[in-house]
C-alpha atoms as a printed R data frame, in Angstrom:
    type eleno elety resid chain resno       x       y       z
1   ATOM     1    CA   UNK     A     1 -30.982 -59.233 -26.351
2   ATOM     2    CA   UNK     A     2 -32.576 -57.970 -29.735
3   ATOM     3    CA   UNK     A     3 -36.746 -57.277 -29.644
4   ATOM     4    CA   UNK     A     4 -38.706 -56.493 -32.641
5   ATOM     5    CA   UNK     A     5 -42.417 -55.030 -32.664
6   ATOM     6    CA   UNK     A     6 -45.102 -55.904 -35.016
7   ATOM     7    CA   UNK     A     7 -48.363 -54.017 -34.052
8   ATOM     8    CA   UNK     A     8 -51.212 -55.766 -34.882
9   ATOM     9    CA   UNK     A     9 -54.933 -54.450 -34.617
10  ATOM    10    CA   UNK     A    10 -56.140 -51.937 -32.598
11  ATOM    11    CA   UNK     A    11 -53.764 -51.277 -29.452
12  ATOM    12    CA   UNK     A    12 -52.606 -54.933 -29.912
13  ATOM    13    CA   UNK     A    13 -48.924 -55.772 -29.942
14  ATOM    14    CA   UNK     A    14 -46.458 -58.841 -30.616
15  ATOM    15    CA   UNK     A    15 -42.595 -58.332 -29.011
16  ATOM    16    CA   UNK     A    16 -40.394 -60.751 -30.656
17  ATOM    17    CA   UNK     A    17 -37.651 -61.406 -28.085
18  ATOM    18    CA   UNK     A    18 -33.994 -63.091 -28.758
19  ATOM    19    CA   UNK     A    19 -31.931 -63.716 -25.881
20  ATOM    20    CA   UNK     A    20 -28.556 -65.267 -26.670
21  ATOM    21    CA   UNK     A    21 -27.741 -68.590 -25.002
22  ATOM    22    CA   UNK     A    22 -25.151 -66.978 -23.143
23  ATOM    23    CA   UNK     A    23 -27.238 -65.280 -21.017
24  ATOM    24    CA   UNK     A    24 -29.785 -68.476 -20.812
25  ATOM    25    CA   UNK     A    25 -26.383 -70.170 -19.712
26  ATOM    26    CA   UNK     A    26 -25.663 -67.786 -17.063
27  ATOM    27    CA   UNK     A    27 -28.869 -67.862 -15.752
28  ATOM    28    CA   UNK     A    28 -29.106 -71.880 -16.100
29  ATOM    29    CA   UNK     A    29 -25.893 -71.993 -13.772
30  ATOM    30    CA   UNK     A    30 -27.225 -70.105 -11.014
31  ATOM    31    CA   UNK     A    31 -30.549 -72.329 -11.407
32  ATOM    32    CA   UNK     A    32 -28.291 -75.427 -11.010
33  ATOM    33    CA   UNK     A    33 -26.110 -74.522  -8.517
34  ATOM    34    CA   UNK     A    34 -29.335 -73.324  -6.171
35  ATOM    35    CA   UNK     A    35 -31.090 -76.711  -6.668
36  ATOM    36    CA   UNK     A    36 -27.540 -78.491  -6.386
37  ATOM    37    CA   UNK     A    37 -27.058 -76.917  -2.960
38  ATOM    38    CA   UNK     A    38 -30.160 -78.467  -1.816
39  ATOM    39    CA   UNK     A    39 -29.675 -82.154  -3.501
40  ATOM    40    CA   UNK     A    40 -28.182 -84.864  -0.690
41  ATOM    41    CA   UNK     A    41 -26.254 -87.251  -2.643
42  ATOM    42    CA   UNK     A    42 -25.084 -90.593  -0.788
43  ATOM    43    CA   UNK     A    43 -21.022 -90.390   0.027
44  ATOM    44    CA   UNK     A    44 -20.744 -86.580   0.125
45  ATOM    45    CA   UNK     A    45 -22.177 -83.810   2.164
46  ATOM    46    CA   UNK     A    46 -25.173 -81.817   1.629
47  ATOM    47    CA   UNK     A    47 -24.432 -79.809  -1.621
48  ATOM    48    CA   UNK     A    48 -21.086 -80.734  -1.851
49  ATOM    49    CA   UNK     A    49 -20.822 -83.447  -4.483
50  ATOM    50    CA   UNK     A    50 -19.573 -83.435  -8.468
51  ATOM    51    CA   UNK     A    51 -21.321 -81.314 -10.511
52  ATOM    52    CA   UNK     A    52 -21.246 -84.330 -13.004
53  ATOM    53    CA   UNK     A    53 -23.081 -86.597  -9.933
54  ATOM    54    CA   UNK     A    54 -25.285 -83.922  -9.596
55  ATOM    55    CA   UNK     A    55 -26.626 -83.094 -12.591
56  ATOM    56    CA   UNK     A    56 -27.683 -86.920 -13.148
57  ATOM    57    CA   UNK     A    57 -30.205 -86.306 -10.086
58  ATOM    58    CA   UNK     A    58 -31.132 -82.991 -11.103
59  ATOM    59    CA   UNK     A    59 -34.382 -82.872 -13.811
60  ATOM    60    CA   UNK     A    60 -33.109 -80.524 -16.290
61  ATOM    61    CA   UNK     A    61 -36.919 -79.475 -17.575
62  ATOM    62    CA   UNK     A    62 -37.064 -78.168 -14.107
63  ATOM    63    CA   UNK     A    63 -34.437 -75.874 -14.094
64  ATOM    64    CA   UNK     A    64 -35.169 -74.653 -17.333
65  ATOM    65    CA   UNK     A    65 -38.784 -74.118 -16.744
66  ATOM    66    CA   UNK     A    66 -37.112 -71.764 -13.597
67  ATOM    67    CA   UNK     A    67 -34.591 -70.377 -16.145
68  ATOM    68    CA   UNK     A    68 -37.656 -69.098 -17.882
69  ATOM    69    CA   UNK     A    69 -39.306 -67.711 -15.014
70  ATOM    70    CA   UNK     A    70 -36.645 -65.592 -13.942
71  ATOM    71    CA   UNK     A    71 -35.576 -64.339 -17.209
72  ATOM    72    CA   UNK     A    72 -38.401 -63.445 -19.482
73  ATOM    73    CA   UNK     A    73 -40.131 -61.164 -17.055
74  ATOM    74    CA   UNK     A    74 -36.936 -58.637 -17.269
75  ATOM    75    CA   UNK     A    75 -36.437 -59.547 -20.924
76  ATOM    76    CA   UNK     A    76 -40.489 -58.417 -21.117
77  ATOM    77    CA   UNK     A    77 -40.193 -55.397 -19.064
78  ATOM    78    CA   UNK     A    78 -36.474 -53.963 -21.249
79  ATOM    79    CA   UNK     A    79 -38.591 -54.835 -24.778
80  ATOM    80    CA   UNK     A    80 -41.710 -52.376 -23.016
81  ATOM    81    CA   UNK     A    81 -39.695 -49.545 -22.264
82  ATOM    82    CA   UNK     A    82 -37.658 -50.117 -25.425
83  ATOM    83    CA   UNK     A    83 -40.151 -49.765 -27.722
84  ATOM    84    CA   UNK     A    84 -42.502 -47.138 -25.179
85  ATOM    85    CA   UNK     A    85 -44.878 -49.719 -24.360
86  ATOM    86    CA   UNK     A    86 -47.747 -49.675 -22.041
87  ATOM    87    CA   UNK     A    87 -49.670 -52.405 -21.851
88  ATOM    88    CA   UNK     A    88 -53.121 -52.661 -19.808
89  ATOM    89    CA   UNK     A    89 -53.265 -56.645 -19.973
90  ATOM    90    CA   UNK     A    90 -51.040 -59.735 -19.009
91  ATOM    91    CA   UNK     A    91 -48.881 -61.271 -21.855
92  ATOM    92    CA   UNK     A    92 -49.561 -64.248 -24.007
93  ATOM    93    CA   UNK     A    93 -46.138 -65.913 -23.777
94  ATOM    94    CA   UNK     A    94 -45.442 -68.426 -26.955
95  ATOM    95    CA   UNK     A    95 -41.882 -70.007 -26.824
96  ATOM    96    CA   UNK     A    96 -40.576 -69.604 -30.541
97  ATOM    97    CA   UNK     A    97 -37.154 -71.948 -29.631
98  ATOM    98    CA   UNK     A    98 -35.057 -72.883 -26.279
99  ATOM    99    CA   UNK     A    99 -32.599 -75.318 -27.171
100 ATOM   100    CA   UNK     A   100 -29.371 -75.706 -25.396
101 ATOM   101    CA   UNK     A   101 -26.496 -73.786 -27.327
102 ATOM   102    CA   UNK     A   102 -28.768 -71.987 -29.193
103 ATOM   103    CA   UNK     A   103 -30.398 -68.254 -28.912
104 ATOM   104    CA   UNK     A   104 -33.729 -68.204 -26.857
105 ATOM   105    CA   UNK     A   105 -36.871 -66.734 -28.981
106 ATOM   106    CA   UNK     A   106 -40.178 -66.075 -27.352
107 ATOM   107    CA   UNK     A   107 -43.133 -63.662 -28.683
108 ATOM   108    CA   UNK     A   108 -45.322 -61.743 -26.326
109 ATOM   109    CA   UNK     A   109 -48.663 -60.687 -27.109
110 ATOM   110    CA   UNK     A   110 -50.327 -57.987 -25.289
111 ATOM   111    CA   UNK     A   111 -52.327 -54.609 -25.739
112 ATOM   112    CA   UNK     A   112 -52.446 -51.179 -24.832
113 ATOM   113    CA   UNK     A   113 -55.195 -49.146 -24.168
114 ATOM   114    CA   UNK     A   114 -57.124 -48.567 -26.763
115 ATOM   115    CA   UNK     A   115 -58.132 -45.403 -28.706
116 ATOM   116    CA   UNK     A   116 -62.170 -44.294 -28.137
117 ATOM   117    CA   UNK     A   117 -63.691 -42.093 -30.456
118 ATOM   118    CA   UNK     A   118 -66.136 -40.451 -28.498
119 ATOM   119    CA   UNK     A   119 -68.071 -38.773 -31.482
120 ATOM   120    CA   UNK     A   120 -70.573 -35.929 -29.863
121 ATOM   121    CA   UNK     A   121 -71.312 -38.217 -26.603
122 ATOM   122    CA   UNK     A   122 -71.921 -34.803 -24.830
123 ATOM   123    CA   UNK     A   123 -74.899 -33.879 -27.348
124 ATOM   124    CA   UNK     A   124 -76.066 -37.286 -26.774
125 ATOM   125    CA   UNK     A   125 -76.040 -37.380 -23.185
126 ATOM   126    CA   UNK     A   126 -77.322 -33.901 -22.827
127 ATOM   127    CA   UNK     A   127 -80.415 -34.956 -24.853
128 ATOM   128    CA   UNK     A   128 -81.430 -37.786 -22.533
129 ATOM   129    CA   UNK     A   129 -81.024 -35.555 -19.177
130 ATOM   130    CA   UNK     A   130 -83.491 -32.524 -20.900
131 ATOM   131    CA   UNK     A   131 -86.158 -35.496 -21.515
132 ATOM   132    CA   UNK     A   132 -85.677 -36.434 -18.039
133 ATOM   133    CA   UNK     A   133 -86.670 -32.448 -17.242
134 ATOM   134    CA   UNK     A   134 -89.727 -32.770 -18.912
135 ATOM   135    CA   UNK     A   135 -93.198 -33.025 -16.981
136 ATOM   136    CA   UNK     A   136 -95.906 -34.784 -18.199
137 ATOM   137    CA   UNK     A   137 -99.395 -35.024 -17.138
138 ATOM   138    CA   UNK     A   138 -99.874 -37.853 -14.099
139 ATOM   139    CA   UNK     A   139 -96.649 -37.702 -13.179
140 ATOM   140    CA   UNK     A   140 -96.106 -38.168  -9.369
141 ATOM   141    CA   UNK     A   141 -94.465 -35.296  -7.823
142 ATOM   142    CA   UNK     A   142 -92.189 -37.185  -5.391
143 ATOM   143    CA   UNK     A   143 -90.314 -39.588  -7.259
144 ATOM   144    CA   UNK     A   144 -87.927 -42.002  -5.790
145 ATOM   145    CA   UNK     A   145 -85.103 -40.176  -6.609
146 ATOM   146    CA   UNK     A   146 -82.728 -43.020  -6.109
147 ATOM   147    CA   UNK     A   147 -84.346 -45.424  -8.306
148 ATOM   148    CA   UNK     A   148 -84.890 -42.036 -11.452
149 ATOM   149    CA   UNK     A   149 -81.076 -41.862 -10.820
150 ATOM   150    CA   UNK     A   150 -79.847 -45.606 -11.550
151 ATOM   151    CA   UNK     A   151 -82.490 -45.492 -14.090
152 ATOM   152    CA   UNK     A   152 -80.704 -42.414 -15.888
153 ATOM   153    CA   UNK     A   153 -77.195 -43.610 -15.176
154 ATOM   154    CA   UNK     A   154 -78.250 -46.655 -17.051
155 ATOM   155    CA   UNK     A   155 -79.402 -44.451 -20.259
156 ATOM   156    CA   UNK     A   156 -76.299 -43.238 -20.192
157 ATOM   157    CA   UNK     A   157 -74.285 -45.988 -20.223
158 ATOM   158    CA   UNK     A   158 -76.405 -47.522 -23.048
159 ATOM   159    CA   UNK     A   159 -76.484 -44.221 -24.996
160 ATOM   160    CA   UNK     A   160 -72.041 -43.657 -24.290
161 ATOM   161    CA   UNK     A   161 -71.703 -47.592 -25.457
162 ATOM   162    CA   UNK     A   162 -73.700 -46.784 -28.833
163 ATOM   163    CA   UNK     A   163 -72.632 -43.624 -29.817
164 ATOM   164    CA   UNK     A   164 -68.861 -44.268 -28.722
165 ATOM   165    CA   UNK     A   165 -66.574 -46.695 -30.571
166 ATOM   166    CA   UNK     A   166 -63.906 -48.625 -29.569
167 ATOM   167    CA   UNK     A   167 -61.950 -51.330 -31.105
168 ATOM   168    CA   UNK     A   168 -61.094 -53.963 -28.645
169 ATOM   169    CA   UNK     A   169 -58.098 -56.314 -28.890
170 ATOM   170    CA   UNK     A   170 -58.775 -59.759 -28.949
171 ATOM   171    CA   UNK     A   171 -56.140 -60.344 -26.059
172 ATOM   172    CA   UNK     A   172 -58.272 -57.901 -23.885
173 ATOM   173    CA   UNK     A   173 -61.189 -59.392 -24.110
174 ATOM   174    CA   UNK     A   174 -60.084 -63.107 -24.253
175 ATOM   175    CA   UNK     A   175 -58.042 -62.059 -20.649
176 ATOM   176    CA   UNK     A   176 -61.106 -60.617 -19.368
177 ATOM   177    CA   UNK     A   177 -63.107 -63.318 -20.467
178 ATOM   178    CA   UNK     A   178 -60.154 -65.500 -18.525
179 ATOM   179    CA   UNK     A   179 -60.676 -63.959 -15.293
180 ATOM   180    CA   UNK     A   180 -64.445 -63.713 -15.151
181 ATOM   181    CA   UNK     A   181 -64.481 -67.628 -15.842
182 ATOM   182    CA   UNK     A   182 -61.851 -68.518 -13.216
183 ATOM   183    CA   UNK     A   183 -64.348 -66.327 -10.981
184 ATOM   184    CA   UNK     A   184 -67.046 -68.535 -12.172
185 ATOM   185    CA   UNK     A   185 -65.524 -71.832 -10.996
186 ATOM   186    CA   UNK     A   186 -63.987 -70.313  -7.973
187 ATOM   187    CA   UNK     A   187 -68.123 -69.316  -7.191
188 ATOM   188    CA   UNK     A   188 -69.130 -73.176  -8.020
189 ATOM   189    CA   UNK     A   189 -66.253 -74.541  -6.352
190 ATOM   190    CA   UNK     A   190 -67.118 -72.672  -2.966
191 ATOM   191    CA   UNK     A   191 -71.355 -74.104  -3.355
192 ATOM   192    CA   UNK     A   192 -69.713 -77.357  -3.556
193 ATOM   193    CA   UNK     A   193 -70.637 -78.232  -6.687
194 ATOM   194    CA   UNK     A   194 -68.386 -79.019  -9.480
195 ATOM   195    CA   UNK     A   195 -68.231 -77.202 -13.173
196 ATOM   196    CA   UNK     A   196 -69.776 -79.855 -14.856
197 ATOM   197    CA   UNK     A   197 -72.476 -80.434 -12.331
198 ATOM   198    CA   UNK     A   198 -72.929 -76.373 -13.266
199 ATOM   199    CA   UNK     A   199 -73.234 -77.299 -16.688
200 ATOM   200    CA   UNK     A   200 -76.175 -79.341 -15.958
201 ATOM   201    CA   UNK     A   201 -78.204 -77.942 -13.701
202 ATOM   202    CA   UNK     A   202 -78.340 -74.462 -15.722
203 ATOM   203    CA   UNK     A   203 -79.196 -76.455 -18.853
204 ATOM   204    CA   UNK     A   204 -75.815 -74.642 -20.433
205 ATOM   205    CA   UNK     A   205 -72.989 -76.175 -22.535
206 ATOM   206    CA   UNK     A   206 -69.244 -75.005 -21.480
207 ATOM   207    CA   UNK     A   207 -69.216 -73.168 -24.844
208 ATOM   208    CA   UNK     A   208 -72.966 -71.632 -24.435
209 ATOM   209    CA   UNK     A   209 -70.683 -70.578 -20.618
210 ATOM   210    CA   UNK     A   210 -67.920 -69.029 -22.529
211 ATOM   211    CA   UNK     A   211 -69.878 -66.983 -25.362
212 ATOM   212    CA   UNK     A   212 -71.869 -65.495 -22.522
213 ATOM   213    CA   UNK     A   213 -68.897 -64.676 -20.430
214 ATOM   214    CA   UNK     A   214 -67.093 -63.246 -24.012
215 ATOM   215    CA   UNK     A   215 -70.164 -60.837 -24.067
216 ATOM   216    CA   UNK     A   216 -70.139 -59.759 -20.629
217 ATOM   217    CA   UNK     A   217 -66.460 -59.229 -21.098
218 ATOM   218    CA   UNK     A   218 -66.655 -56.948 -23.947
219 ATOM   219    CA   UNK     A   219 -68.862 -54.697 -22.704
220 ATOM   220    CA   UNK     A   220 -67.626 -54.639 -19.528
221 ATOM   221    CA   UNK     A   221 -64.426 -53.837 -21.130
222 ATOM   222    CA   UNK     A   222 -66.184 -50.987 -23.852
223 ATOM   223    CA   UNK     A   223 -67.246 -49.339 -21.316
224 ATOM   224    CA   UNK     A   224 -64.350 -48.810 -19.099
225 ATOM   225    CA   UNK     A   225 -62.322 -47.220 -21.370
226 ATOM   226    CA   UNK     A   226 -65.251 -44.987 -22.638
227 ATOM   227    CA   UNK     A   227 -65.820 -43.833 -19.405
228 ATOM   228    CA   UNK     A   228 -62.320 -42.909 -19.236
229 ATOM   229    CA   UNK     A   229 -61.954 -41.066 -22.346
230 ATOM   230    CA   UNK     A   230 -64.788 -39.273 -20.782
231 ATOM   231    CA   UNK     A   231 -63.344 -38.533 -17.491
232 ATOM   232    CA   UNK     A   232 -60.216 -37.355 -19.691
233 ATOM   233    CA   UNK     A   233 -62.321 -35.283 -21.984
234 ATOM   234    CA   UNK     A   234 -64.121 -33.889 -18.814
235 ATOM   235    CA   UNK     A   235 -61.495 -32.906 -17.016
236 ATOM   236    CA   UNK     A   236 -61.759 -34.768 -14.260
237 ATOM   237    CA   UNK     A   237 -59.210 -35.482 -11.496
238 ATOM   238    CA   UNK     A   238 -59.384 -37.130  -8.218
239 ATOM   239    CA   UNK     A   239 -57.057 -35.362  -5.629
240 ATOM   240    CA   UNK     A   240 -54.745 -37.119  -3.323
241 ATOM   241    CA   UNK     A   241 -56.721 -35.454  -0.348
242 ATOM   242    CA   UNK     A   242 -59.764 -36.751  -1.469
243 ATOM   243    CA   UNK     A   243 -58.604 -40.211  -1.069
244 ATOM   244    CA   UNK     A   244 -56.976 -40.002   2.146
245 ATOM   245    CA   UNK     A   245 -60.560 -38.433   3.538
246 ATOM   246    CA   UNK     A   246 -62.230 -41.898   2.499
247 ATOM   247    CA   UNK     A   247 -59.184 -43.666   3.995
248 ATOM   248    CA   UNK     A   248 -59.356 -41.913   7.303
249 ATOM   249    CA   UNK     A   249 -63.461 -42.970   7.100
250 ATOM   250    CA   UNK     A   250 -62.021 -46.524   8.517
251 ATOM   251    CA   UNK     A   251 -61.587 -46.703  11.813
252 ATOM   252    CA   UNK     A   252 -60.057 -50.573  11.891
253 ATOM   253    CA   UNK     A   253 -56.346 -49.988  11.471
254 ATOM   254    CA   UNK     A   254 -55.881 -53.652   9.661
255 ATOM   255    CA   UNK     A   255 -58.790 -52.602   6.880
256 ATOM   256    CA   UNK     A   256 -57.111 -49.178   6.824
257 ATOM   257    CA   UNK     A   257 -54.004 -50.347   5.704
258 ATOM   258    CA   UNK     A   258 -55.399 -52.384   3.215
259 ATOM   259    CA   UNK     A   259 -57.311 -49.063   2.008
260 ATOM   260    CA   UNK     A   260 -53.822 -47.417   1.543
261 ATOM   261    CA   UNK     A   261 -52.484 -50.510  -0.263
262 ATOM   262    CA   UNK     A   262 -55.200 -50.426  -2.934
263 ATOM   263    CA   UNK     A   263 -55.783 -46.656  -3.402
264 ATOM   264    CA   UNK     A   264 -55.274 -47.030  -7.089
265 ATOM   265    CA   UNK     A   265 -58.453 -48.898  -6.852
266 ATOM   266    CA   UNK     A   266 -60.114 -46.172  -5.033
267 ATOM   267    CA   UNK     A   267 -58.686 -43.888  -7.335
268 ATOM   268    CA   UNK     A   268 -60.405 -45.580 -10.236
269 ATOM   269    CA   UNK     A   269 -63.955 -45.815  -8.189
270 ATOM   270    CA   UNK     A   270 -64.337 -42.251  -7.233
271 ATOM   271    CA   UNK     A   271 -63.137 -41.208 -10.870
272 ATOM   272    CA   UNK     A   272 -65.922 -42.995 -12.204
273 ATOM   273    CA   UNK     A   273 -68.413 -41.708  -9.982
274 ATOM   274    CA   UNK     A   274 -67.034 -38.178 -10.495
275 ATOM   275    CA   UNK     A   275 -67.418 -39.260 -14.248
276 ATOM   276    CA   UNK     A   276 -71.305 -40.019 -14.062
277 ATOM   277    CA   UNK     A   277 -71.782 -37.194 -11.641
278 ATOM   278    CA   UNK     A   278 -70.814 -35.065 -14.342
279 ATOM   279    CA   UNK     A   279 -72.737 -36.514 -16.925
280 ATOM   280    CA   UNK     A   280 -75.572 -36.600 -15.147
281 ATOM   281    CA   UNK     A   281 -75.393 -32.837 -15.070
282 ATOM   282    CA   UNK     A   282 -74.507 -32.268 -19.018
């Protein structure tokens, strides 16, 4: 297999891929001889007749599109380390050739995490928590000091997602987009309604739908990797210990398990609380 790389803007990537049809052949064999096993064919056995009788039962798109399945995921993976690759987002897969006797092309899009200029946040930040400070006349003396905190955390954020820039790859956002839409209809779905029956009851057209979701997905996505250039530019770490104390919190063994399964995700959550923590106390 040969790969090329073309980097395109900001932490986006194309990997051009050529697999020769040798390999696709070897591959396509094992296909066909699986699905052959399986194929009954009246006069012989189960998986025992001509490959020639065979293959005139056996749909040739399908074992191709299986072919591709199996083989482009380790041709993918090979290109990645290759080149010293890591992406953050699913690839866009785009089939350049597959014909029979010929060398396979495909071209993967994808991105890696992008760079965030963070450009004095600290000064910033540090400015909105000495207003905070300040008394003023008629100002009550027990505030709700939940409701002062989410309203600070949200200056923050604001103030982090102005001052800090980030370019964002079109595949990131258009993936994120993806999955906040397929979360959408999955939401409609389960009130029993269908997407277009959505559409009209919010007084919204599918594109109106999308450009909202597009927003939400950008600065969604904006602000998770400023607030990890923060975290890494703050120094801060989540321990191994501290994770397994949360874990150990659960006393159902089934939802405990599940805990250990995803601590990558509680890894992430407690960073980013760690994260606001500290800027709360610039």
């Amino acid at each position: 297999m040969t790969t090329a790389l073309n980097r395109l803007s900001g932490s986006a990537f194309e990997l051009t891929l050529t697999i020769p049809w040798a390999d696709v052949k070897a591959v396509y064999d094992k296909v066909f001889d699986e699905l052959a096993a399986e194929i009954e064919v009246e006069g012989f056995r189960k998986g025992k007749a001509p490959k020639e009788t065979v293959a005139a039962k056996v749909d040739k798109s399908k074992v191709y599109g299986e072919v591709i399945n199996r083989i482009l995921p380790d041709a993918y993976a090979k290109a990645l380390a290759e080149h010293n690759l890591k992406p953050v987002v699913s690839p866009k897969i785009q089939i350049v050739s597959g014909e029979e006797e010929k060398d396979w092309q495909f071209i993967a899009k994808a991105a890696e995490k992008p760079a965030v200029d963070l450009d004095g946040y600290q000064e910033a930040i540090k400015a909105i928590n000495a207003k905070d400070k300040i008394w003023t006349p008629g100002q009550k003396e027990e505030k709700k000091e939940e409701e002062d905190k989410t309203k600070k955390v949200n200056a923050i954020i604001e103030k982090l997602i102005e001052v800090c820039r980030v370019e964002l790859a079109d595949v990131l956002t258009e993936s994120e987009t993806n999955r906040l839409m397929s979360q959408l209809i999955d939401d409609v779905r389960q009130a029993g309604l269908t997407y277009e029956q959505y559409l009209a009851s919010s007084s919204q057209t599918a594109d109106q739908v999308r450009a909202k979701y597009h927003q939400q997905a950008q600065s969604a996505l904006k602000l998770e990797f400023i607030l990890d250039a923060v975290a890494d530019d703050l120094k801060v770490v989540v321990e191994p210990a501290e994770i397994e104390t949360i874990i150990n919190k659960e006393t159902d063994e089934a939802k405990k398990a599940a805990l250990k399964e995803q601590s990558y995700i509680l890894t992430s959550i407690l960073r980013r609380e760690k994260t606001i923590d500290k800027l709360l106390s610039l």
